[in-house]
C-alpha positions as CSV (number, residue, x, y, z in Angstrom):
1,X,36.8,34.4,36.9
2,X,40.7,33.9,36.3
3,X,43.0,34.2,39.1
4,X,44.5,37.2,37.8
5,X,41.4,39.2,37.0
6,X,40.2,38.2,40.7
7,X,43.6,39.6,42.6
8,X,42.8,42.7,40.8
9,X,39.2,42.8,42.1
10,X,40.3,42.0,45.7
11,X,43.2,44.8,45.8
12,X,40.8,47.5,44.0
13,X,37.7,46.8,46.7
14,X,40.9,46.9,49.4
15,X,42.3,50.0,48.4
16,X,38.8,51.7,48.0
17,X,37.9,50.3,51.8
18,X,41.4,51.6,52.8
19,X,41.5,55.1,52.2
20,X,40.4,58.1,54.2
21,X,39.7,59.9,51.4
22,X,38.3,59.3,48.1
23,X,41.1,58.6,45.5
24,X,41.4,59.2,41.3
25,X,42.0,57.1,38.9
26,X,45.4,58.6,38.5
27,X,45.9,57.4,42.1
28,X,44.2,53.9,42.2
29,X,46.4,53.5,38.5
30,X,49.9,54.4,40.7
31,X,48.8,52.1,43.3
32,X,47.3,48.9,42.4
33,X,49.9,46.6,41.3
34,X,47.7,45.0,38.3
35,X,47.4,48.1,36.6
36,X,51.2,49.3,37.2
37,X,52.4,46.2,35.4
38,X,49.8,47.0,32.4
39,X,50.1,50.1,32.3
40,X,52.7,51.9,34.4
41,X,53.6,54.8,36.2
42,X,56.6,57.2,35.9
43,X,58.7,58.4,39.3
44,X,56.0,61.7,39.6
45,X,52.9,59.1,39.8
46,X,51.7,60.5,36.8
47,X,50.7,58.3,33.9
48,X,54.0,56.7,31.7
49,X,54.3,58.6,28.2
50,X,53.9,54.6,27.1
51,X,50.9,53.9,28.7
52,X,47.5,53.9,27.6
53,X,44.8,56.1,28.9
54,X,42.2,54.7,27.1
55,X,42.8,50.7,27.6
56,X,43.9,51.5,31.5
57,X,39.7,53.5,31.4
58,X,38.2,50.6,30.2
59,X,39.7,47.7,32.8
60,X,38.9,50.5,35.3
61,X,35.2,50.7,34.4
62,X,34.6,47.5,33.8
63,X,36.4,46.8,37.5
64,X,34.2,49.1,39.2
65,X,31.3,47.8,37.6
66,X,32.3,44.5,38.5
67,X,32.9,45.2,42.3
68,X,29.6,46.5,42.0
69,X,27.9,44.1,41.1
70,X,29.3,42.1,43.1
71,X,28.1,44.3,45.7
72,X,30.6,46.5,46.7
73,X,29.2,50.2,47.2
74,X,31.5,52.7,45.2
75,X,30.5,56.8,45.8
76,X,31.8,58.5,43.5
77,X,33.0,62.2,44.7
78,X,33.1,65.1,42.3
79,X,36.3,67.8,42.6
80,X,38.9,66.0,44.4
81,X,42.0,67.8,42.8
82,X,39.9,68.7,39.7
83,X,39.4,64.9,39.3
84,X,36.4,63.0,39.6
85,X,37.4,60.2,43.1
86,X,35.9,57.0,44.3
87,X,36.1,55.4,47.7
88,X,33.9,52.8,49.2
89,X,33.1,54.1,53.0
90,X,33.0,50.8,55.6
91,X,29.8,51.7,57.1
92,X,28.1,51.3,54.3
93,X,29.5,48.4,52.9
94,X,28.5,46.9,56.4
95,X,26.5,43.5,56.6
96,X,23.6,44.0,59.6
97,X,23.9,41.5,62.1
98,X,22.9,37.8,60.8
99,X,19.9,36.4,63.2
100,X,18.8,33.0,62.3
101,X,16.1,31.4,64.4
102,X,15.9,27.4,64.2
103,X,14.1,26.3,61.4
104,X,16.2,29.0,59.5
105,X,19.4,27.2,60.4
106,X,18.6,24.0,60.1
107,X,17.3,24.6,56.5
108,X,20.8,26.7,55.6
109,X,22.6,23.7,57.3
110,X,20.7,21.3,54.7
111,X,21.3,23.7,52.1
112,X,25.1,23.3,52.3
113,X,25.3,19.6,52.2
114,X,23.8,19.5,49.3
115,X,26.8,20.7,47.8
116,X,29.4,18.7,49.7
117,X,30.2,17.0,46.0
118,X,30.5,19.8,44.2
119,X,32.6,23.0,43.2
120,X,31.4,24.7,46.0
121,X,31.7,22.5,49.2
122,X,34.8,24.2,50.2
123,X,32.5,28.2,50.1
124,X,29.1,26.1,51.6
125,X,31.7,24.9,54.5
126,X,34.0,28.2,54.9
127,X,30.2,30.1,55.2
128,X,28.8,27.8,57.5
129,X,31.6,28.1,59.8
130,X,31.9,31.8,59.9
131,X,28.3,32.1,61.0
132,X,28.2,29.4,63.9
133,X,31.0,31.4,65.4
134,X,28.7,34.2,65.0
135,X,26.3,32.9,66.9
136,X,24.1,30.8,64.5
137,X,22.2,27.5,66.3
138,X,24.3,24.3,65.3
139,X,22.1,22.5,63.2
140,X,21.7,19.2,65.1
141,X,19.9,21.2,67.7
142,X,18.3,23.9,66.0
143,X,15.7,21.0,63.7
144,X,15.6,18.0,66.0
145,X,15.6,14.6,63.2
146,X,16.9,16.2,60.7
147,X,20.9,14.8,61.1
148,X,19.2,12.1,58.9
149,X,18.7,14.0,56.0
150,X,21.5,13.5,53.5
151,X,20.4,15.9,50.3
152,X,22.1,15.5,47.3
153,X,22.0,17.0,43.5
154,X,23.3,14.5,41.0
155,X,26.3,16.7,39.1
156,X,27.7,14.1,36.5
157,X,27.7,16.4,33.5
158,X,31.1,17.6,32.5
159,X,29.4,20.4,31.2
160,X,27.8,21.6,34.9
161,X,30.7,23.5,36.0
162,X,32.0,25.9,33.1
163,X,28.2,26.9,32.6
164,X,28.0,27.3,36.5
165,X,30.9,29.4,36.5
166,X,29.8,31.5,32.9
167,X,26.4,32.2,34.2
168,X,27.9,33.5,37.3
169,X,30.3,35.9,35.6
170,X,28.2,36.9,33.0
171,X,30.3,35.3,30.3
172,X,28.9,33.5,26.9
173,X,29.5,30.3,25.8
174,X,29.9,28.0,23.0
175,X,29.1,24.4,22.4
176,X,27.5,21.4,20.6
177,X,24.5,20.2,21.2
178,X,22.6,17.5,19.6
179,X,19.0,17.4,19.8
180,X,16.6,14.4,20.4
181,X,15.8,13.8,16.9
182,X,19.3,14.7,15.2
183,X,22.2,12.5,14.6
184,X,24.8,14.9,14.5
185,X,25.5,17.8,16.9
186,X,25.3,21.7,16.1
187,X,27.2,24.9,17.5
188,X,25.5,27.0,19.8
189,X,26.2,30.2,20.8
190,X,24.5,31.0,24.3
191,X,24.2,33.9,26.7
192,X,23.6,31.2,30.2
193,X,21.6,32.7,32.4
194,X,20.7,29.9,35.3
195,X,20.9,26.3,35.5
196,X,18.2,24.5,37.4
197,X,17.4,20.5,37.8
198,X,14.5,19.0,37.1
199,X,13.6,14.9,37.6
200,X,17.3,13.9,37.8
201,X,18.6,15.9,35.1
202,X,20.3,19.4,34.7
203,X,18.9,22.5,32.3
204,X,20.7,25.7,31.1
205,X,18.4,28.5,30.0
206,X,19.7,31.2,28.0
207,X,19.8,33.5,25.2
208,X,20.4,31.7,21.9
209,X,22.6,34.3,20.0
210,X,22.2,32.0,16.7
211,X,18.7,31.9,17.1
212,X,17.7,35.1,18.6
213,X,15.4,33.7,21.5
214,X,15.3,32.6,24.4
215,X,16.1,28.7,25.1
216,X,16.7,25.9,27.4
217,X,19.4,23.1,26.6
218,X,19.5,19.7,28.7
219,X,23.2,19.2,30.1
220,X,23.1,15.2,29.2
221,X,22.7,16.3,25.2
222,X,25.9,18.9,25.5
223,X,29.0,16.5,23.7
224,X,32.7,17.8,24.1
225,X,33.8,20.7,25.8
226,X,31.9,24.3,26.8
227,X,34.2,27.3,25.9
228,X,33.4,30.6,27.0
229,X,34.0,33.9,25.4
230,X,34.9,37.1,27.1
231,X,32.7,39.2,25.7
232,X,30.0,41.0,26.7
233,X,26.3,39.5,26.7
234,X,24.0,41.3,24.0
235,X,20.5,40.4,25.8
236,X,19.2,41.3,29.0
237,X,19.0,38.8,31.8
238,X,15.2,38.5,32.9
239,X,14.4,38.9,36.6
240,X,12.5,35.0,36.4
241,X,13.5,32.3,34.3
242,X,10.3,29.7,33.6
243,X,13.1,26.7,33.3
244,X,11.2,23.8,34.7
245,X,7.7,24.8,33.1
246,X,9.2,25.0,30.0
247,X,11.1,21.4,30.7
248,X,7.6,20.5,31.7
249,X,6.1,21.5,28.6
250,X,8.8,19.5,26.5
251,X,7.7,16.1,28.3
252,X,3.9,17.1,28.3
253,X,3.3,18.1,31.8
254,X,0.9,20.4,30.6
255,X,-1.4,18.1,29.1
256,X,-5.0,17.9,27.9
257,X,-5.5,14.5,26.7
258,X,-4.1,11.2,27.4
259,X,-1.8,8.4,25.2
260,X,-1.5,4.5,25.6
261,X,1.7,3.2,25.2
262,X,3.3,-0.3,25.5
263,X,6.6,-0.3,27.9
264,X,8.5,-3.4,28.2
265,X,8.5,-5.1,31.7
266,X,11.1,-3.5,33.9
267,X,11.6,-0.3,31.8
268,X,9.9,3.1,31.7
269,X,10.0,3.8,35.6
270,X,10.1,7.6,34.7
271,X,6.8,7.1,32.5
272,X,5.2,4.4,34.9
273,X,5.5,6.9,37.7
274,X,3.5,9.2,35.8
275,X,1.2,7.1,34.5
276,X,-3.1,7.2,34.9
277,X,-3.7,4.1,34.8
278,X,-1.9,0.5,33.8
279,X,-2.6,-3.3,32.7
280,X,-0.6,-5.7,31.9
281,X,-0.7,-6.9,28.3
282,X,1.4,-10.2,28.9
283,X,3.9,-11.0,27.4
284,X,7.1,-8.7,29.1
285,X,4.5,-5.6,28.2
286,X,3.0,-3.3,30.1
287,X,0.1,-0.4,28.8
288,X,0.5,2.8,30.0
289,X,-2.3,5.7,29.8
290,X,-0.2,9.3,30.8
291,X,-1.0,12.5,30.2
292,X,-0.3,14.0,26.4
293,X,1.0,17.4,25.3
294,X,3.1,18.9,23.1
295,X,7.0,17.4,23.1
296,X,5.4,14.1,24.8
297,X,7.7,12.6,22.0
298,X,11.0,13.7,22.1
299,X,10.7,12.2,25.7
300,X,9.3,8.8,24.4
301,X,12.4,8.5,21.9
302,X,15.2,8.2,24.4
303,X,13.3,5.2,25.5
304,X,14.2,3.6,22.5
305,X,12.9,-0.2,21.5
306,X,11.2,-0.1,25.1
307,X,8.3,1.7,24.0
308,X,5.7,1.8,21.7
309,X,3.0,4.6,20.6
310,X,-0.7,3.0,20.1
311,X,-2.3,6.3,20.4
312,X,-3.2,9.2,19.3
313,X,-1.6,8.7,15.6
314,X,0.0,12.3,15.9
315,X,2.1,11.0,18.6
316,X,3.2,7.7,17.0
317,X,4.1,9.3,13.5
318,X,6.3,12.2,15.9
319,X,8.0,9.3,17.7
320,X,8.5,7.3,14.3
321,X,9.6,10.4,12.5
322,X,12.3,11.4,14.9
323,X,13.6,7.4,15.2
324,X,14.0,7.6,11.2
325,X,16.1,10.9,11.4
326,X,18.5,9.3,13.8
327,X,18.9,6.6,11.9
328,X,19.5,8.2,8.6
329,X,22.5,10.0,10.6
């Protein structure tokens, strides 16, 4: 959210906790400084002969709705003047008291330190704080051993933050991505709805405008930068998103059969750990039996000379067919 969009959030919600009395738009427009440098107001509070009704309406909606969302209660109050008046009354905007018992705390106090690298450290911390002064059991005594536990979520894609921040506002986005089995990059427009990590490795799922489906794009394959769009998104946000089972049905989680492949000596760990059964061939060449299902070979290509396909023959030819289109490119 830009800085200046966000100071006129924060003085809107302010000035709608503040008053006594619900207040029109013709007063929050005289009295929130965002909108009087858009829009202005004349010496009578009244609206400026130069100003526009219609484009001061809109930022108002779209603010309320926005403070809403965020979870701000807004009444709105019928006849005030002959004007329709909003106010958001304290009490019920009003958080109950927090009450954490042990194991709650300890788990919200691992919960933050996994973020200590990231964009949100600073919010984890600030939150933290505020609810130990509130009373909250400090974690070293609320879960007795667990000081040692130091969890962490690998964030090295440049591309983790703008889509953090996009699928948070509700903002679409636009970037190239290149498939496993393509040697160039293509433009996609996307809707991001939640980012999730699965095996070491982060996935955005979203609404493919392009497309006109539902998708889910691995951070890694994302190349240059993620540029969002204010607009509004044209699909609606499901209340679950099936990220990792559809990750899980890319590398063949959801198998029915098995393949044998040959993995070099010292390579593969991701496959070997999932693997059925293994001998050793000899050589610097290990066989592999794991389970087989559909996009098992999109995952063996990013392996590269370190494996080879023995069976089934479907398998092989989809492994041999996506090395020859990345080497035509």
């Amino acid at each position: 959210m830009a800085i200046a969009k966000a100071e006129r959030l924060m003085n809107l919600a302010l000035c709608l906790l503040g008053t006594r009395r619900p207040l029109s738009k013709r007063e929050l427009r005289a009295s929130i400084e965002a909108y009087i440098e858009a829009f202005g107001v004349d010496v009578h509070d009244a609206v400026a002969p130069g100003g526009s009704d219609d484009a001061f309406n809109r930022m108002f909606e779209r603010d309320k709705e926005d403070l809403r969302e965020l979870g701000l209660i807004i009444e709105t109050v019928e006849g005030v003047d002959g004007e329709t008046g909003y106010v958001a009354r304290r009490d019920s905007n009003r958080l109950p008291p927090i009450t954490l018992d042990a194991e709650e705390a300890a788990a919200l106090g691992l919960a933050a330190k996994v973020w200590q690298q990231a964009r949100l450290a600073a919010a984890a911390s600030g939150a933290l704080q505020k609810l130990r002064a509130a009373g909250m059991p400090e974690a070293e005594d609320a879960y007795e051993g667990h000081g040692a536990l130091e969890p962490r979520i690998p964030v090295h894609e440049a591309a983790f933050e703008p889509l953090m921040l996009a699928a948070r506002d509700r903002r679409p986005v636009v970037f190239d991505y290149r498939k496993a089995n393509a040697a160039e990059p293509e433009q996609r427009h996307v809707e991001p709805w939640t980012l999730e990590c699965w095996r070491g490795h982060w996935y955005l799922a979203g609404w493919d405008r392009d497309r006109g489906a539902e998708r889910v794009f691995r951070l890694s394959r994302i190349t240059g930068r993620v540029r969002s769009r204010a607009l509004p998104f044209t699909a609606p946000v499901p209340d679950h998103v099936t990220v990792r089972e559809t990750v899980e049905t890319w590398a063949g989680e959801t198998a029915t059969g098995t393949a044998r492949i040959k993995v070099r000596a010292g390579h593969g760990y991701p496959l070997r750990a999932r693997a059925t059964a293994l001998h050793d061939l000899g050589g610097g060449w290990d066989e592999l039996e794991i389970p087989y299902g559909h996009g098992l070979d999109a995952w063996l290509v990013e392996f590269g000379p370190d494996v080879v396909v023995l069976e089934p023959a479907e398998l092989r030819d989809g492994v041999l067919d996506r090395l020859r289109a990345v080497a035509k490119g």
